[in-house]
Each structure stands twice: as structure tokens, then as C-alpha cells.
N, C-alpha and C positions, 0 to 999 in steps of 0.2 A: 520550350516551356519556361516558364519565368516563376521564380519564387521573388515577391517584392517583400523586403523586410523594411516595415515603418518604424521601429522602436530602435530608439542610436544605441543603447545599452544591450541589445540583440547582436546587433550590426559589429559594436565596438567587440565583444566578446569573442564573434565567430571571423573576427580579423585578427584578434590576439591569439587566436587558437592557431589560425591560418599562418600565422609567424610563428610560431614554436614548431608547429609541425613543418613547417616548409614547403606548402600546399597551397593551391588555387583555395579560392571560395568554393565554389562546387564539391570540391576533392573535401575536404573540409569539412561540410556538411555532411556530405555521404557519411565518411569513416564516421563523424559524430553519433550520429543516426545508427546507424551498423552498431556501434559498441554499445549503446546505451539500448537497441532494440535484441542485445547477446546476454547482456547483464539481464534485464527486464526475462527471457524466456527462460535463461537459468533460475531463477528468484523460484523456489519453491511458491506452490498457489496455498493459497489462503486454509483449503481443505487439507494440504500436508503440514502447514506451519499451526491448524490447530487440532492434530489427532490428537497430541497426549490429550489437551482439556475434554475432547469428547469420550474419550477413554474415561478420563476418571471421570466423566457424569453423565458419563453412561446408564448407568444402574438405576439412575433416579434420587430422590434422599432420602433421607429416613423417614416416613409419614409421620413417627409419633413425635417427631420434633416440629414437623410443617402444623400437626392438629395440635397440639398445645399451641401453638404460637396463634393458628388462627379461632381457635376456641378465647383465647384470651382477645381477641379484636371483637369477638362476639357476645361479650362479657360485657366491655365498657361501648359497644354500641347501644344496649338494650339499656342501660340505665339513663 
């Protein structure tokens, strides 16, 4: 199987990693891959990082605040 990487600033990076870790290219990729697809499944989802906001607006809002404000839109439409 062949992964061809076209982009040198790809290629330079996953060589500079390749030398600090002390790894083939392959070896290199994998672990990259690995860590960054361990981080990404730990990252709480979208639906836990926004309970509290659905919590608080939950309830809805105060109607007599949404009806004055759209009563006044209905006010300077009709003139």
C-alpha cells in the first residue's frame, strides 16, 4: 500500500517528527495518527460541551419580553 505525499511542508514535518521520535516514516505516521485519532475520541461531543447552554434555555424566554419587542416591530411597520 502506498501513501504518496505531494506537499514538501507535509513531507518536511512527518521527517522532523520522524527524527525526534527516532522512527521510520510509516512508524511515524501510524503513532501520529493513533494519538491525534485518542485525543479527537476523548474531546467530549458537541452535545456534552453544550449541556449547560441547553439547560439554561431550556425553558424558553419570557414571552412578555419577546411580545413588547415584537409588538414594537409591528408598530413602526404599519406607519
Amino acid at each position: 500500500m502506498v501513501l504518496h505525499i505531494k506537499d514538501e511542508e507535509t513531507d518536511r514535518l512527518v521527517r522532523q517528527l520522524a527524527a525526534i521520535w527516532g522512527l521510520g516514516l510509516t512508524e511515524t505516521i501510524r503513532k501520529a495518527v493513533q494519538q491525534s485519532l485518542a485525543v479527537t475520541a476523548a474531546r467530549p461531543s458537541l452535545w456534552e460541551r453544550t449541556s449547560d447552554l441547553r439547560s439554561k434555555y431550556a425553558g424558553g424566554s419570557d414571552i412578555s419580553t419577546d411580545k413588547a419587542f415584537f409588538d414594537n416591530l409591528s408598530e413602526r411597520d404599519s406607519q
